[in-house]
C-alpha angles and dihedrals in degrees: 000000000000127000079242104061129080129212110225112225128194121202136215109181116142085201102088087193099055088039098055086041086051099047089049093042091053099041087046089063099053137232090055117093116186109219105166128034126173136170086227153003101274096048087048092055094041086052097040078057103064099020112132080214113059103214112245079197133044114199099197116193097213093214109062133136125244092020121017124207100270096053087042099050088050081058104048079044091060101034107039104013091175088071116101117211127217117187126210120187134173086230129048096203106166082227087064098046094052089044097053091043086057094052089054098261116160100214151342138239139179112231084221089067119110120261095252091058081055090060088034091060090034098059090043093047088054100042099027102023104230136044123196100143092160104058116031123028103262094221092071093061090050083059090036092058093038091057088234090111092083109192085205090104082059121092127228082253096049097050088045091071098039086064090046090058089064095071149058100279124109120235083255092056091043088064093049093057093052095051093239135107130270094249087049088050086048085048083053090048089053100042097049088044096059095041092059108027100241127123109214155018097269088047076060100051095043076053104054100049097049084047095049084230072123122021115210103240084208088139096073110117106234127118102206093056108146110153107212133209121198096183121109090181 
């Protein structure tokens, strides 16, 4: 992007307080401009609707009432699916991560991070179109979205579990499903891991939905989609 251009941000925070700080933080960096703010995920859709602006950027607070994180980013997915979706939670449960991937977010962010990760992921959400430095190794996503990252050194076995990590299973259920044991599922895990440099759950299913090994089902029309995972693996 230019040093001219701006990239158009819309807010859901239910804390007035963290959502005007935010706003003013962000505006006081440059090259962001903040079009749509809302204290939850009804109000954001009802305002998206009828803004002169359309966001390039969603921040999504996870915890809201009337409509929480998960439920607002499938939404945003259905309706403007040009929007990209960064999360930012107080928590950063696995569980949450996973959840939110499924729901087609782009990236997550603790609220505890510092301003300038905010631009980081930011930036990389707008040029690249996700962030989750933390949990998976960036570069394989670049591959990933260049077509140059092949599954083909993956078993059957292997990419089995790598779709059953998109879901709701444990790793213990997962087992189950596969008809092997927990320590051969862990054995799976290690192995994927190395193969392709990431370090956790949420790193494989980032994984699988750049690669299309699982395609996000973010186009069902119900209102009431949360995908829920029960794991704490």
């Amino acid at each position: 992007m230019t040093e001219s251009q701006v990239i158009k941000i819309a807010l859901a925070d239910d804390h007035a307080v963290t959502r005007r700080g935010t706003i003013s933080l962000l505006e006081s960096l440059g090259g962001f401009k903040v079009v749509v703010s809302a204290g939850d995920g009804k109000e954001l859709l009802e305002r998206l609707a009828i803004a002169e602006d359309q966001a390039d950027i969603c921040i999504v607070d996870i915890a809201m009432p009337s409509m929480d994180g998960f439920t607002l980013t499938g939404q945003l997915k259905r309706n403007w699916p040009e929007i990209k979706v960064l999360a930012l939670s107080t928590y950063n449960y696995t569980n949450y991560i996973i959840r939110m991937i499924l729901a087609g977010a782009n990236g997550f962010l603790k609220k505890t991070c510092e301003i300038e990760e905010i631009k980081t992921a930011l930036y990389a959400i707008y040029q690249d179109g996700y962030y989750y430095s933390e949990w998976a190794d960036s570069a394989v996503f670049h591959l990933a979205q260049s077509k140059s990252l092949k599954s083909q050194s993956l078993s059957p076995r292997e990419l089995e579990f790598i779709r059953l990590c998109c879901s709701e299973l444990s790793y213990n259920e997962i087992a189950e499903q596969m008809e092997t044991t927990y320590k051969t599922v862990e054995s799976y895990r290690e192995r994927v891991c190395n193969k392709l440099n990431l370090k956790s759950r949420p790193g494989l299913v980032m994984y699988a939905v750049q690669t299309g090994i699982y395609c996000l089902d973010i186009h069902i029309d119900r209102d009431d989609f949360v995908p829920i995972i029960k794991t704490k693996n």
